[in-house]
C-alpha positions as YAML, in Angstrom:
chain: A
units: angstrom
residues:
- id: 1
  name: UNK
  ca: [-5.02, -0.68, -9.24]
- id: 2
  name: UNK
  ca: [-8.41, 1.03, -9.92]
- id: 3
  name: UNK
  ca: [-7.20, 3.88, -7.69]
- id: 4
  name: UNK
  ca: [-3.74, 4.37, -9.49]
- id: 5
  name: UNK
  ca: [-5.29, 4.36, -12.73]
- id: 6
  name: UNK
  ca: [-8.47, 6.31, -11.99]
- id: 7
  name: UNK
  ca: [-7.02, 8.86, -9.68]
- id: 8
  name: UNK
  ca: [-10.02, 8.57, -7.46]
- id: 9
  name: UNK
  ca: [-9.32, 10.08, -3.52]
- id: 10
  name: UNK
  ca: [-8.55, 7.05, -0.52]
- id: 11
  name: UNK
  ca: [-11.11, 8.69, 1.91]
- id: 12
  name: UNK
  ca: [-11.22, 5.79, 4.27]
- id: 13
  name: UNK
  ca: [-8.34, 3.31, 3.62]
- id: 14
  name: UNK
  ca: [-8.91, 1.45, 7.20]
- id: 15
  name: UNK
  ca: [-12.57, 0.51, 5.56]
- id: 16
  name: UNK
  ca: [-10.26, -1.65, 3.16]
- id: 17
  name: UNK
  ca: [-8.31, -3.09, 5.80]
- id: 18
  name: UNK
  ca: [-5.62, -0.36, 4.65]
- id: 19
  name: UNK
  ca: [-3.35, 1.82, 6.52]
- id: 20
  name: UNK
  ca: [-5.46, 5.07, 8.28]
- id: 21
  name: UNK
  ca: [-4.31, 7.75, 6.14]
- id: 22
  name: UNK
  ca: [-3.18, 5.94, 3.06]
- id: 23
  name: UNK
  ca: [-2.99, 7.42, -0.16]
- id: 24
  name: UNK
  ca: [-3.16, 11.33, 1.57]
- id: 25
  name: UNK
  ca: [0.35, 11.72, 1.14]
- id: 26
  name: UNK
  ca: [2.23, 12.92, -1.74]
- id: 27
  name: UNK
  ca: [5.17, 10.89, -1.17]
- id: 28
  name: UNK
  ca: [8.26, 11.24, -3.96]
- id: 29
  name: UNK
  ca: [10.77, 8.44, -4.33]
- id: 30
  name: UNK
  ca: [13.52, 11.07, -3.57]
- id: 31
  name: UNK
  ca: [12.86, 11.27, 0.26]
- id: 32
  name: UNK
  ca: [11.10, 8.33, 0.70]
- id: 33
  name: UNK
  ca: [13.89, 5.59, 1.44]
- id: 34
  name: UNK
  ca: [15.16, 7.82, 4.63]
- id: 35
  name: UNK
  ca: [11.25, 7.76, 5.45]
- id: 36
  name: UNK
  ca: [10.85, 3.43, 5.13]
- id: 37
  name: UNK
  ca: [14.59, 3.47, 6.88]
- id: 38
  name: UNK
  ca: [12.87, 5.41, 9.77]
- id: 39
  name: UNK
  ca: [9.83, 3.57, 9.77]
- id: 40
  name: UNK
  ca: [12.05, 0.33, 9.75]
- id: 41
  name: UNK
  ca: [14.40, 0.77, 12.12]
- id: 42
  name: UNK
  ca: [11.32, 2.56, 14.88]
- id: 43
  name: UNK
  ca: [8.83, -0.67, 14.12]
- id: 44
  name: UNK
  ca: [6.39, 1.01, 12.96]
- id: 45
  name: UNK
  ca: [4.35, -1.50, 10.94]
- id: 46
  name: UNK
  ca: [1.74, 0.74, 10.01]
- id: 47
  name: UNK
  ca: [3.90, 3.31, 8.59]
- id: 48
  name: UNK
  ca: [5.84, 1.01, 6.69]
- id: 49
  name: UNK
  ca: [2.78, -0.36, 4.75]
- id: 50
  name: UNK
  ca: [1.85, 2.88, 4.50]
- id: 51
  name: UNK
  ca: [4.86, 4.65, 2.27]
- id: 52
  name: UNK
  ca: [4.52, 1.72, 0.28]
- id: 53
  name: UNK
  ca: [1.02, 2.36, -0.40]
- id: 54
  name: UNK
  ca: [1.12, 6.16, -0.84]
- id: 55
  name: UNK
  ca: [3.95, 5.32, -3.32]
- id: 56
  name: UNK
  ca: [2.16, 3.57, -5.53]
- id: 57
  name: UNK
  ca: [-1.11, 4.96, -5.26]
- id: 58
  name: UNK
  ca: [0.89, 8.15, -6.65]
- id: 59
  name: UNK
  ca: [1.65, 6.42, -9.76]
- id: 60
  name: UNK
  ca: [4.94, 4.93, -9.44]
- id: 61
  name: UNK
  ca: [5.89, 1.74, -10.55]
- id: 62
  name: UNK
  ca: [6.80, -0.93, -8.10]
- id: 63
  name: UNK
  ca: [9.73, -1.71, -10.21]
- id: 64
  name: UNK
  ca: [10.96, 1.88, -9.23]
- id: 65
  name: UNK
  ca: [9.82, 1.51, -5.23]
- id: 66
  name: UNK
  ca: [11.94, -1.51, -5.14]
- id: 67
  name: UNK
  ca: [15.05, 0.25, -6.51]
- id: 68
  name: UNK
  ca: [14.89, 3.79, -5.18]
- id: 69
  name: UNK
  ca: [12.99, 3.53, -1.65]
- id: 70
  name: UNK
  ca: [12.79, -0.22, -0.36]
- id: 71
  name: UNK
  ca: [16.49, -1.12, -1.32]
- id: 72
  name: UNK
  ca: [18.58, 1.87, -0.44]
- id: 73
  name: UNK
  ca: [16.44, 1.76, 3.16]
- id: 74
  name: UNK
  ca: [17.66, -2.27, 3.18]
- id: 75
  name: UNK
  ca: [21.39, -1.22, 2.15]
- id: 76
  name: UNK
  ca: [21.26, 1.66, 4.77]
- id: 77
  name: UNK
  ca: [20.01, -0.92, 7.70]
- id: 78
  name: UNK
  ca: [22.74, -2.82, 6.78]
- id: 79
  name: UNK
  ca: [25.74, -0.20, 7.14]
- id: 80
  name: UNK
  ca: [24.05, 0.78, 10.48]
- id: 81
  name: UNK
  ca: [24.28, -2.80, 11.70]
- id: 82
  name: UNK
  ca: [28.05, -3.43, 10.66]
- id: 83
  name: UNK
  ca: [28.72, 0.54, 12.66]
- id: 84
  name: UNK
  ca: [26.65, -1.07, 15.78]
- id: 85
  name: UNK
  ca: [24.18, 1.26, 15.28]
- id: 86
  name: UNK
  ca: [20.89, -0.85, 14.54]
- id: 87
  name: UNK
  ca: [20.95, -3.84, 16.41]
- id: 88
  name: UNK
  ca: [20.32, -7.56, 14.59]
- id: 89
  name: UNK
  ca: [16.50, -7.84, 15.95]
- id: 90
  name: UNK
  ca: [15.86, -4.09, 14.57]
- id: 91
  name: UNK
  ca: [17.35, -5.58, 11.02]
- id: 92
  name: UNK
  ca: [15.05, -8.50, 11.07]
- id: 93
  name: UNK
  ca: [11.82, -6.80, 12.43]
- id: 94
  name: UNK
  ca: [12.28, -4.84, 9.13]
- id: 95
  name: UNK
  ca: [12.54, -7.95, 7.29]
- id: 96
  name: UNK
  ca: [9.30, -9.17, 8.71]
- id: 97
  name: UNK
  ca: [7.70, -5.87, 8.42]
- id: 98
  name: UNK
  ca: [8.43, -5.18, 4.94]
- id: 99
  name: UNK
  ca: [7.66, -8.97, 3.58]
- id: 100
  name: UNK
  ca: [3.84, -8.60, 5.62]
- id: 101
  name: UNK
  ca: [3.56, -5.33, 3.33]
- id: 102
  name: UNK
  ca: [4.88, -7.19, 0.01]
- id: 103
  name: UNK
  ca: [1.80, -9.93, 0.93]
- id: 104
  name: UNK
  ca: [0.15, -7.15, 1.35]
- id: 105
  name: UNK
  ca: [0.27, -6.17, -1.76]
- id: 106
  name: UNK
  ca: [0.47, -9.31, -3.74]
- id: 107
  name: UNK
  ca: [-3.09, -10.18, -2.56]
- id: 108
  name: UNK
  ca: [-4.25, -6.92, -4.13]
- id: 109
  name: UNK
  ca: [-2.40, -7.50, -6.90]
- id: 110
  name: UNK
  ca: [-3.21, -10.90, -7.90]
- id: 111
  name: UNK
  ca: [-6.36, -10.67, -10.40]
- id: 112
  name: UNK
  ca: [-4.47, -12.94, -12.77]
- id: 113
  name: UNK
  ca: [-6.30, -15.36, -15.17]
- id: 114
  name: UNK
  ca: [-5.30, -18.72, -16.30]
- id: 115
  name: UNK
  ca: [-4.29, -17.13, -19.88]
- id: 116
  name: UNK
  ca: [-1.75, -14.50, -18.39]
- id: 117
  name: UNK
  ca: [2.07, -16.19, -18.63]
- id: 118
  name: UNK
  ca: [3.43, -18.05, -16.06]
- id: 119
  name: UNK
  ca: [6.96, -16.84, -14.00]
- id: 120
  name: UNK
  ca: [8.19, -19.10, -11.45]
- id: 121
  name: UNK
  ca: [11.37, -18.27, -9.31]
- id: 122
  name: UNK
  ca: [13.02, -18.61, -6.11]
- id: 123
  name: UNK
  ca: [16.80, -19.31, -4.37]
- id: 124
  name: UNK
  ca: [19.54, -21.75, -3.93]
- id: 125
  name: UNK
  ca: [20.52, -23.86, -1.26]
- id: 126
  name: UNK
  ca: [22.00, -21.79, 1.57]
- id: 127
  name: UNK
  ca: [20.07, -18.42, 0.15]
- id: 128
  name: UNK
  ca: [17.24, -17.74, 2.68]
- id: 129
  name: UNK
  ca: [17.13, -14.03, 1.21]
- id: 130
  name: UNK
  ca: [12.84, -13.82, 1.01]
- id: 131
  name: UNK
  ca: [12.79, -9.94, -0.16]
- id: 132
  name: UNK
  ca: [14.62, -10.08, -3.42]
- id: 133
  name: UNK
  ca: [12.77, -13.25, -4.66]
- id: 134
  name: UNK
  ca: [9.48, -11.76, -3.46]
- id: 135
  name: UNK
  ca: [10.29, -8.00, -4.75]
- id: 136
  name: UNK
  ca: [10.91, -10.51, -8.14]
- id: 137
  name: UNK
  ca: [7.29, -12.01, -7.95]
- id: 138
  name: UNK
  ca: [5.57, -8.32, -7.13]
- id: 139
  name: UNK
  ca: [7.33, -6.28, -10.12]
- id: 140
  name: UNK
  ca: [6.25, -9.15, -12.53]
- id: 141
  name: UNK
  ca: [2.92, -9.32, -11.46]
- id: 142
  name: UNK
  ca: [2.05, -5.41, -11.67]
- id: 143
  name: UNK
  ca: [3.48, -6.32, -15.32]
- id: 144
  name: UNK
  ca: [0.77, -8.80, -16.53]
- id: 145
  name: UNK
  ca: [2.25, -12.24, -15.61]
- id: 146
  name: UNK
  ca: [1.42, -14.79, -13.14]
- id: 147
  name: UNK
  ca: [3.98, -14.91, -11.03]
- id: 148
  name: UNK
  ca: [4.73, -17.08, -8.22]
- id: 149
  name: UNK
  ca: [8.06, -17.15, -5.98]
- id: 150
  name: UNK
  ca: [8.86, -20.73, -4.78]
- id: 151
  name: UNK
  ca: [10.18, -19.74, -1.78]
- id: 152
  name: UNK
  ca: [13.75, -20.11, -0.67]
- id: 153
  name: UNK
  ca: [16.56, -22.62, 0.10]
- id: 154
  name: UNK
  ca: [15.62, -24.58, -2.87]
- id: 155
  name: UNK
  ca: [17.83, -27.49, -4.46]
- id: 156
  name: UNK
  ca: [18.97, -26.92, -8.28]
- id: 157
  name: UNK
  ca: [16.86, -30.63, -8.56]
- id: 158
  name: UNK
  ca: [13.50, -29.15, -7.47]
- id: 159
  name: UNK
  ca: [13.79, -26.08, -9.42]
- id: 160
  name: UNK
  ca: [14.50, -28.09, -12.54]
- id: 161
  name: UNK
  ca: [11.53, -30.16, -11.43]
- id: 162
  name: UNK
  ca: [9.51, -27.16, -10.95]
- id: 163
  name: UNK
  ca: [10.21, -25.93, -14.86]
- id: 164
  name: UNK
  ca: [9.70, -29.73, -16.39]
- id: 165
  name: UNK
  ca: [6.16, -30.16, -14.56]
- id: 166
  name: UNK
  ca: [4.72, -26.06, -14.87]
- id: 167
  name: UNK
  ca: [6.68, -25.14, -17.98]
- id: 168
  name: UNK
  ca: [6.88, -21.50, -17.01]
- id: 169
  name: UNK
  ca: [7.74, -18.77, -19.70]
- id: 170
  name: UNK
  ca: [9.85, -16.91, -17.44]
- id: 171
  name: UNK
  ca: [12.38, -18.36, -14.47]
- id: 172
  name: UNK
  ca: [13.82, -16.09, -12.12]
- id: 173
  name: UNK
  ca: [16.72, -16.93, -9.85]
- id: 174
  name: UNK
  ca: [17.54, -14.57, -6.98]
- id: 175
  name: UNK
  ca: [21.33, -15.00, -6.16]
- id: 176
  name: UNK
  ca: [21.84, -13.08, -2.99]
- id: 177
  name: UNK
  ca: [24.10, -15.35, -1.08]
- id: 178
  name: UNK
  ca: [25.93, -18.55, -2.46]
- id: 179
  name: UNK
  ca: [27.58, -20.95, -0.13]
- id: 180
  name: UNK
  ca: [29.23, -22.61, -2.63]
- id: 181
  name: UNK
  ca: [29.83, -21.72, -6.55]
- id: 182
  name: UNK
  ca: [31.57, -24.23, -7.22]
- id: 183
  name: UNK
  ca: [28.61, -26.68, -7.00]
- id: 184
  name: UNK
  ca: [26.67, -23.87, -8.63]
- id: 185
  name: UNK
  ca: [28.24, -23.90, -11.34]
- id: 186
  name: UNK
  ca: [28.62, -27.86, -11.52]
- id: 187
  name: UNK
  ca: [24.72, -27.88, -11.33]
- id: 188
  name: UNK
  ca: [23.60, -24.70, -13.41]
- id: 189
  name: UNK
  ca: [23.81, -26.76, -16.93]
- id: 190
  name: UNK
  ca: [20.65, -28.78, -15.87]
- id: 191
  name: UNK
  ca: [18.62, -25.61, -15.07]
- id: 192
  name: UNK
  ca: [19.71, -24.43, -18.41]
- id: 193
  name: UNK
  ca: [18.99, -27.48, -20.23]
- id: 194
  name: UNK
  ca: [15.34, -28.20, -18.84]
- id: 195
  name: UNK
  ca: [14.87, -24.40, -19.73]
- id: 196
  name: UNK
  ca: [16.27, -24.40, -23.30]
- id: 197
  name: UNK
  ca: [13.82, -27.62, -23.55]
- id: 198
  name: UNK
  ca: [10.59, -25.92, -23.16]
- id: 199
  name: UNK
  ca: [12.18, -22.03, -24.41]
- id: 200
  name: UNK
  ca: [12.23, -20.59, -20.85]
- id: 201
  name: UNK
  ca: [14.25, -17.41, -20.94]
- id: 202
  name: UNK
  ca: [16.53, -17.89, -17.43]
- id: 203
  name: UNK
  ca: [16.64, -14.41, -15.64]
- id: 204
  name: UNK
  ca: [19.42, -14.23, -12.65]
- id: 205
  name: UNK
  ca: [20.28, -11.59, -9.88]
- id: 206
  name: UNK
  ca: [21.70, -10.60, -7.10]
- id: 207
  name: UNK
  ca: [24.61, -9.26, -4.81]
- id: 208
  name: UNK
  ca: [26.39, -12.78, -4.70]
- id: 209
  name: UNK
  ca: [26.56, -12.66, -8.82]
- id: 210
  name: UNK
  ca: [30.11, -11.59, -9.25]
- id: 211
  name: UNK
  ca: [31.76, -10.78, -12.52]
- id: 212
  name: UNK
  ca: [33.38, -14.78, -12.34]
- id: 213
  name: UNK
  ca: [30.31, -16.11, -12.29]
- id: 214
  name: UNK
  ca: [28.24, -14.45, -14.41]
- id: 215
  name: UNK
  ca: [31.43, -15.02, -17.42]
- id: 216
  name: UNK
  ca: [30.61, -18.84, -16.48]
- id: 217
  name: UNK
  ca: [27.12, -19.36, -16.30]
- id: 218
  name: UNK
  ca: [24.74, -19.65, -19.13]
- id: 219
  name: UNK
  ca: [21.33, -17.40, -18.48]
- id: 220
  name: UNK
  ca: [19.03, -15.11, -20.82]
- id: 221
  name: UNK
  ca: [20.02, -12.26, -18.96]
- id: 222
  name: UNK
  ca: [20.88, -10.71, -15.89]
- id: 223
  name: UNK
  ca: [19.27, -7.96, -14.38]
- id: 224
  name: UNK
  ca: [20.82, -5.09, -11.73]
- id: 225
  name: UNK
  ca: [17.64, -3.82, -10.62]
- id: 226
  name: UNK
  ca: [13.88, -4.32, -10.60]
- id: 227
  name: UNK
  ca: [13.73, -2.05, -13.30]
- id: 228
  name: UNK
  ca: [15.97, -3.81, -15.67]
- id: 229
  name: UNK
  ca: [13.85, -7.66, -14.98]
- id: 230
  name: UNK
  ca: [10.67, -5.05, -15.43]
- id: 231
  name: UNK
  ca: [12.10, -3.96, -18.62]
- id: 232
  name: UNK
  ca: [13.31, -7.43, -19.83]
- id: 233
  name: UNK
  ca: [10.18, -9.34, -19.43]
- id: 234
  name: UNK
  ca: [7.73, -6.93, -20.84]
- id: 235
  name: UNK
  ca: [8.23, -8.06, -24.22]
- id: 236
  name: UNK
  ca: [8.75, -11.59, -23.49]
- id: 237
  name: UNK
  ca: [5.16, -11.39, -21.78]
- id: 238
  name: UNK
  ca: [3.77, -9.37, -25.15]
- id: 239
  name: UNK
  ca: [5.07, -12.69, -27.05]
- id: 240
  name: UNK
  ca: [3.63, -15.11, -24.85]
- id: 241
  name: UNK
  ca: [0.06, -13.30, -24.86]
- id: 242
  name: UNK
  ca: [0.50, -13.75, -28.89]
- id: 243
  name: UNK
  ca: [1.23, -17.05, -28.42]
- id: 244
  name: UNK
  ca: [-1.17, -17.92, -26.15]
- id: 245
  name: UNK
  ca: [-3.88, -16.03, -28.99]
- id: 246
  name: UNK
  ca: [-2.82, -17.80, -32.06]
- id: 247
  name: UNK
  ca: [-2.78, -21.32, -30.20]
- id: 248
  name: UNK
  ca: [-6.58, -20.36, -28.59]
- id: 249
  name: UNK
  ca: [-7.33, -19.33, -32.32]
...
């Protein structure tokens, strides 16, 4: 962070336990996706930290790295692997790759006090997509909260468990692959209600969200892209922080 805002020079990133030659790049979102595809796809770990890095250390937000470079590279692995042109361990090598970067990151990241707002979020039974919910937790950390995925697989009980007990003022749900709606939507009131209880704005999203079930279930919002949950809980965060002043007053 203090070298994105100050604009200082990385002149040894491996003393940091960083990428060698981090930050010496002047990397653009525009060809950077067919760079993490390559990176991805060739297993090179180091690389792939790296354009994530030099990205952000170039002022971009991560909201914005998650949209333009780390998903189209994702969606691009994907069309190779239904032509038989990356091969399944190549497709989850980059998974493992690019979640040891996110953690990466997120331990940076995390200078969060007990006064910043709390976000929980995570999946549903039968969605064991970690990127999305963990692309979630990054973008609302770099925006002020303290946000923590729950991990994935989760039952709607638990998660309702997780609001009653932390009381977060943000929930995120990442909806990337439903096994079955029907019991979604049977169980979505309670997550609802425990939210509505303690005035937890309910934030869903995802590939599996189609235009059925977002007409039937009841959420604050629903958000395309990184950028649009970036956008959405900025001022929710701005209300909790006056919230959080006038009750400390």
């Amino acid at each position: 962070r203090y070298l994105q805002s100050s604009g200082q020079p990385l002149v040894k990133p491996e003393v940091l336990g960083l990428p060698r030659l981090s930050g010496q790049t002047e990397r653009t979102l525009a060809h950077a996706a067919d760079e993490l595809f390559v990176a991805l796809t060739g297993a090179d770990d180091e690389l792939v930290r790296r354009i994530v890095l030099d990205l952000y250390l170039n002022g971009h937000r991560f909201a914005a790295i998650c949209d333009e470079v780390i998903r189209p590279a994702f969606q691009r692995i994907g069309e190779e692997w239904e032509c038989g042109h990356v091969e399944i361990y190549q497709e989850r090598t980059a998974c493992e790759m690019i979640q040891r970067a996110l953690f990466e990151l997120r331990r940076d990241w995390a200078r969060i006090t007990p006064h910043d707002p709390l976000a929980l979020g995570g999946t549903i039974v039968g969605d064991s997509y970690r990127i999305p919910t963990s692309l979630a937790e990054l973008v609302l950390l770099e925006g002020g909260w303290r946000a923590e995925s729950l991990g994935t697989n989760l039952p709607i009980d638990t998660l309702v468990a997780a609001i009653e007990q932390r009381r977060p003022r943000l929930f995120w749900l990442s909806l990337s692959y439903i096994a079955d709606p029907a019991a979604l939507l049977a169980e979505f009131p309670r997550l609802t209600a425990a939210a509505k209880q303690w005035g937890t704005p309910i934030v869903v999203g995802g590939q599996a969200l189609t235009p059925e079930l977002r007409s039937s279930l009841r959420y604050t919002a629903c958000c395309d892209s990184m950028r649009q949950l970036d956008a959405f809980a900025e001022p929710w965060r701005a209300a909790s922080a006056r919230q959080s002043t006038e009750t400390l007053g």
